[in-house]
C-alpha positions as a Markdown table, in Angstrom:
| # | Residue | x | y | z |
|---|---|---|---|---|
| 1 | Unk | 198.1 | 162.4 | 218.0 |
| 2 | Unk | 197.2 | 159.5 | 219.7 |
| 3 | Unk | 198.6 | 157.4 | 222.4 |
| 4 | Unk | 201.5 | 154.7 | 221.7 |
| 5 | Unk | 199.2 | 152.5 | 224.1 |
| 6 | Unk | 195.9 | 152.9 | 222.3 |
| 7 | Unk | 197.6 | 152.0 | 219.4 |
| 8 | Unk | 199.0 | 148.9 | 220.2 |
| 9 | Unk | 195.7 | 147.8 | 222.0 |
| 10 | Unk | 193.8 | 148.6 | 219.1 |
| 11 | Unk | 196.4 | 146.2 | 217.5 |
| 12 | Unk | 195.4 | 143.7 | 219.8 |
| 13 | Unk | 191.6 | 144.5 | 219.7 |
| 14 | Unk | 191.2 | 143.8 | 215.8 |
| 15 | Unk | 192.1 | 140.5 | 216.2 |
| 16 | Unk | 190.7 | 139.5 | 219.5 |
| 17 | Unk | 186.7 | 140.7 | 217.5 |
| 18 | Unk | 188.3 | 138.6 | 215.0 |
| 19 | Unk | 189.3 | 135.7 | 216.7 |
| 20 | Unk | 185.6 | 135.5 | 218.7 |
| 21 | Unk | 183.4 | 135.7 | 215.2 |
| 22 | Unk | 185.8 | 132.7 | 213.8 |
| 23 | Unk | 184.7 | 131.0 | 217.0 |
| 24 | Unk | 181.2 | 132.0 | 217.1 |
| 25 | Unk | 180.8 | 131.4 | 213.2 |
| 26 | Unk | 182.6 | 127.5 | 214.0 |
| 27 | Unk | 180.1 | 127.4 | 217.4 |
| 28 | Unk | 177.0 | 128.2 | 215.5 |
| 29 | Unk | 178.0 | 125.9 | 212.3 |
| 30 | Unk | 178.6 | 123.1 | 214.2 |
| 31 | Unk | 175.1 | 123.6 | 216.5 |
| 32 | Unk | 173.2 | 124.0 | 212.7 |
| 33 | Unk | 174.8 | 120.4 | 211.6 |
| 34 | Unk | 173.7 | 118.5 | 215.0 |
| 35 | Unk | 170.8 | 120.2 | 215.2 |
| 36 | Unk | 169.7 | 119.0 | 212.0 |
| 37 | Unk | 169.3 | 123.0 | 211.2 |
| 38 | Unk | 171.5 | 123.7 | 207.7 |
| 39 | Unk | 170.5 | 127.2 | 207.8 |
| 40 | Unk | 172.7 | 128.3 | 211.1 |
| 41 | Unk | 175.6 | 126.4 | 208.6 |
| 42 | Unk | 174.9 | 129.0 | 205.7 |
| 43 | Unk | 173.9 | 132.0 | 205.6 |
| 44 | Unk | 171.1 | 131.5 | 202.6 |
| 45 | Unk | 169.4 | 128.1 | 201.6 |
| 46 | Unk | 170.5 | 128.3 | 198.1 |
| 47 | Unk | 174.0 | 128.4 | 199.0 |
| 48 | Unk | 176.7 | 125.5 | 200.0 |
| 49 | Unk | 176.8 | 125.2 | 204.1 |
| 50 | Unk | 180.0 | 125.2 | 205.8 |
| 51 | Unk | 181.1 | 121.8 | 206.4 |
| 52 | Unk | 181.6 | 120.9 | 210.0 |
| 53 | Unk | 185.4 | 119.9 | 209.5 |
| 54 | Unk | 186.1 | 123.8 | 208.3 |
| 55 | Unk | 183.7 | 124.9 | 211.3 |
| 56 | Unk | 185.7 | 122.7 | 213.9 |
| 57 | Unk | 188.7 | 124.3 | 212.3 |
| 58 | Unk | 187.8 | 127.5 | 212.6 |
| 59 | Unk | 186.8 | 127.2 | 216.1 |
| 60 | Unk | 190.3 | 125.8 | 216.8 |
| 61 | Unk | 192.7 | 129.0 | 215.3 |
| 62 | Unk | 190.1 | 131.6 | 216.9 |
| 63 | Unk | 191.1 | 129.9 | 220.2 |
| 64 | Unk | 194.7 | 129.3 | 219.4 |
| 65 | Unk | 194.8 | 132.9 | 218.1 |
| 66 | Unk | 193.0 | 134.4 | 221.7 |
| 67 | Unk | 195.1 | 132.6 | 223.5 |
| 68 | Unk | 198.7 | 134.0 | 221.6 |
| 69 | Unk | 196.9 | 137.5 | 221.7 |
| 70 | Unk | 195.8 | 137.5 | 225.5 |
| 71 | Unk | 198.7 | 135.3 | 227.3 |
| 72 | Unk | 202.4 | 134.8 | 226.8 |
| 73 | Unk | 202.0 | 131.9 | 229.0 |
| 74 | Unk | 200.1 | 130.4 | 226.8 |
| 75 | Unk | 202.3 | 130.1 | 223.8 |
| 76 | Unk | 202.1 | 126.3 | 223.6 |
| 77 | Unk | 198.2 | 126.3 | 223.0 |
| 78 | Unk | 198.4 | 128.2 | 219.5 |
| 79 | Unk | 201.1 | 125.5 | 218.3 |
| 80 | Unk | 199.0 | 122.8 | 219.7 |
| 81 | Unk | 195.9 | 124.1 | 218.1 |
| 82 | Unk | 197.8 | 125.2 | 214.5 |
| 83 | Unk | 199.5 | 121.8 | 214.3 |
| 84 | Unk | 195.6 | 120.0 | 214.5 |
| 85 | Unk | 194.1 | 122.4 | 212.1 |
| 86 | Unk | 197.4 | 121.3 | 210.2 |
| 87 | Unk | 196.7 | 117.8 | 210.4 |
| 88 | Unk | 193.5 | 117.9 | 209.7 |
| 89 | Unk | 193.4 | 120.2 | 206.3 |
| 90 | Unk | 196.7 | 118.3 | 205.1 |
| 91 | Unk | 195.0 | 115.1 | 205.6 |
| 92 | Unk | 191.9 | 116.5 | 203.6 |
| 93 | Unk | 194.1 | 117.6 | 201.0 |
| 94 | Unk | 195.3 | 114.0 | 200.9 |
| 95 | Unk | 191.8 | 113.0 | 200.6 |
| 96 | Unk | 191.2 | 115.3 | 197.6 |
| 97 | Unk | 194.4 | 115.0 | 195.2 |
| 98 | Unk | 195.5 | 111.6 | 196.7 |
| 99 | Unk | 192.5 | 109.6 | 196.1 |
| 100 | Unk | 192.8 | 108.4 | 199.7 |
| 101 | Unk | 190.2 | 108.7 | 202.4 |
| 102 | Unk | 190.8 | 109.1 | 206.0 |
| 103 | Unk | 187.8 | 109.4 | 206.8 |
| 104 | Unk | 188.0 | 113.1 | 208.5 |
| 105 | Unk | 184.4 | 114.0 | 207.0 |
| 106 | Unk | 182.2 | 111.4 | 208.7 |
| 107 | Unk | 183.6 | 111.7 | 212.3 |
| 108 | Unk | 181.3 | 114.9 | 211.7 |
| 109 | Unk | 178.7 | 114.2 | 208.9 |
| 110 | Unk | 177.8 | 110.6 | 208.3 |
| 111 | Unk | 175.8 | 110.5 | 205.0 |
| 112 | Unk | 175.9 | 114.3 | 203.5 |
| 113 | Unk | 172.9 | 115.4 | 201.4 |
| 114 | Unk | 174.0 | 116.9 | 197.9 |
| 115 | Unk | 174.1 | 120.4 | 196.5 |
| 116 | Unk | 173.9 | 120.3 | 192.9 |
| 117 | Unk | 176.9 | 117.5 | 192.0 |
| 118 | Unk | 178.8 | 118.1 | 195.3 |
| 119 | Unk | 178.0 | 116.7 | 199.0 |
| 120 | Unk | 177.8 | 119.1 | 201.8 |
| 121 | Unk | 179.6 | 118.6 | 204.8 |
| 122 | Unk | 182.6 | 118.6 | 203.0 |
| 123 | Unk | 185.5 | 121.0 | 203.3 |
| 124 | Unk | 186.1 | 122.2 | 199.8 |
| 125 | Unk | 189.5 | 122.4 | 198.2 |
| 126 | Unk | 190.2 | 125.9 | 198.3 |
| 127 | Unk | 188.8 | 126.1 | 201.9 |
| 128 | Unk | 191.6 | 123.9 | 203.3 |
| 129 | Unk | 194.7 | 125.5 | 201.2 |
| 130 | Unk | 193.5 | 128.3 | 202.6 |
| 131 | Unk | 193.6 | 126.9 | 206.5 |
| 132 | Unk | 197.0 | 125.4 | 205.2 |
| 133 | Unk | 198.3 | 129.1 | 205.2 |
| 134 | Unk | 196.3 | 130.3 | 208.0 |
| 135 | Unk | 197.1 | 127.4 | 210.1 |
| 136 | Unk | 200.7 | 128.1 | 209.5 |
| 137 | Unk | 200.9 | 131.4 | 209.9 |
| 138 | Unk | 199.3 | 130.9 | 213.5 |
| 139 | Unk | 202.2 | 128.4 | 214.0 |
| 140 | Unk | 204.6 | 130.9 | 212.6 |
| 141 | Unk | 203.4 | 133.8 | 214.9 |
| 142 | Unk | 204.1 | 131.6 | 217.8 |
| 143 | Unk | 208.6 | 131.6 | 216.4 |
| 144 | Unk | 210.8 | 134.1 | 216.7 |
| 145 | Unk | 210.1 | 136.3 | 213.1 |
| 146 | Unk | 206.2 | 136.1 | 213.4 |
| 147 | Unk | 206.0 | 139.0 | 210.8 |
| 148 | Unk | 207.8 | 137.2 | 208.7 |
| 149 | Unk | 206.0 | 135.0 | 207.7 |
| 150 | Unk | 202.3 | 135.0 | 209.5 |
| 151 | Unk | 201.7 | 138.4 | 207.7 |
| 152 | Unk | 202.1 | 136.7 | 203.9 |
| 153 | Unk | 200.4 | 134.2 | 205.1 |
| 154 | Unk | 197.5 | 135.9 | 206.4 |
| 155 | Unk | 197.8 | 138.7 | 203.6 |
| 156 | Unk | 197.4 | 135.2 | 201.0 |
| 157 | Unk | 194.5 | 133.7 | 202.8 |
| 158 | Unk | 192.4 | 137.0 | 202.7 |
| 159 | Unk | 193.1 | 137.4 | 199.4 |
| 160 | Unk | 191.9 | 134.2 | 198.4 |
| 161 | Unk | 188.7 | 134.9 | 201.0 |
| 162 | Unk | 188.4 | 138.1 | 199.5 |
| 163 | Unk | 188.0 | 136.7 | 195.3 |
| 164 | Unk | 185.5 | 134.1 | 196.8 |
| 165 | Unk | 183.9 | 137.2 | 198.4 |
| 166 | Unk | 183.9 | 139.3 | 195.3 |
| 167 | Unk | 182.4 | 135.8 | 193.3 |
| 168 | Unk | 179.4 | 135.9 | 196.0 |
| 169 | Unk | 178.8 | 139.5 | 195.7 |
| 170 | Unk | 178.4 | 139.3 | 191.8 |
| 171 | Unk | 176.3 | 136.2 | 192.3 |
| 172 | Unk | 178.3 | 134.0 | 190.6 |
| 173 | Unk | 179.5 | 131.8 | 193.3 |
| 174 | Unk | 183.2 | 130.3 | 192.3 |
| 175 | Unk | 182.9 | 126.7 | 191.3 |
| 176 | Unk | 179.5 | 126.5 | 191.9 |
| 177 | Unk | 177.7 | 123.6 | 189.6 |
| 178 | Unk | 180.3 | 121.9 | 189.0 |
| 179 | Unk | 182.3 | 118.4 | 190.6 |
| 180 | Unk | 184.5 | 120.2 | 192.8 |
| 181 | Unk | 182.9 | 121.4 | 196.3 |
| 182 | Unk | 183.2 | 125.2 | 196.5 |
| 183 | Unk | 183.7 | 127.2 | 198.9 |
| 184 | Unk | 181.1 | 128.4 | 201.3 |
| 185 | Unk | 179.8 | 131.9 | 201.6 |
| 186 | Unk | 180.3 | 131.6 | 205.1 |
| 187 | Unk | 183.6 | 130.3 | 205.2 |
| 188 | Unk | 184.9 | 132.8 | 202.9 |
């Protein structure tokens, strides 16, 4: 039967590995787009890269979510980070079914190349609904019911993750050749 303390560190553990490949994935994503290398943004030339904006993002709730794992102290820097990545997908989502522009995109990609109809660079719909929830449920995990609501949340977002996934895996990429940017391999 094993220890009550391995198995509450191994609680802490998953996420942490987590937490250090969202970062790492962001890291590398973001070094592919300034270096000019769109490879290191997707994992296959024939597929979408991950836009910077959903890289930066990712960066931000692997740190915010390190920081809630590793240091009660540090409580304020996942609703910091949670309430940007909040910002930032809402305001995309503006973008998207508004018909506004706030220009989020071009602070990291000027002038995007295309793939198929669709730029690149660009977060995709789906991509920042699903940093809505996960963004959230960061922010919720920080309160004082984090189950709550950060486990639906998270439970909805690798869902979604997971169909996207399952669309790669049988080649057929969702939303791939049409006018809405889907979602990357990577990001999913």
């Amino acid at each position: 039967m094993p220890e009550e303390g391995s198995e509450s560190r191994s609680f802490r553990i998953i996420p942490l590995i987590c937490a250090l490949l969202a970062i790492a994935l962001g890291l590398l994503t973001l070094i592919g787009w300034i270096s000019g290398v769109p490879l290191l943004a997707s994992v296959r030339a024939s597929y979408i890269p991950m836009a910077p904006s959903t890289a930066f993002c990712f960066t931000l709730i692997g740190v915010g979510l390190i920081a809630h794992l590793l240091k009660a102290a540090l409580r304020w820097i996942p609703r910091v980070v949670a309430s940007v990545v909040l910002a930032v997908v809402c305001a995309k989502l503006v973008e998207i079914f508004g018909d506004l522009n706030f220009g989020i995109d071009p602070w990291f990609v000027r002038n995007p190349g295309l793939f198929g109809a669709v730029p690149t660079g660009r977060m995709a719909p789906m991509t920042a609904i699903n940093f809505l929830f996960i963004g959230t449920g960061l922010l919720a995990l920080t309160g004082r019911q984090p189950a709550k609501f950060a486990g639906p949340l998270g439970a909805l977002a690798a869902v979604i993750g997971a169909v996207v996934l399952v669309g790669y895996w049988y080649g057929t990429p969702l939303l791939y050749g049409g006018h809405t940017i889907p979602v990357a391999l990577s990001t999913a």
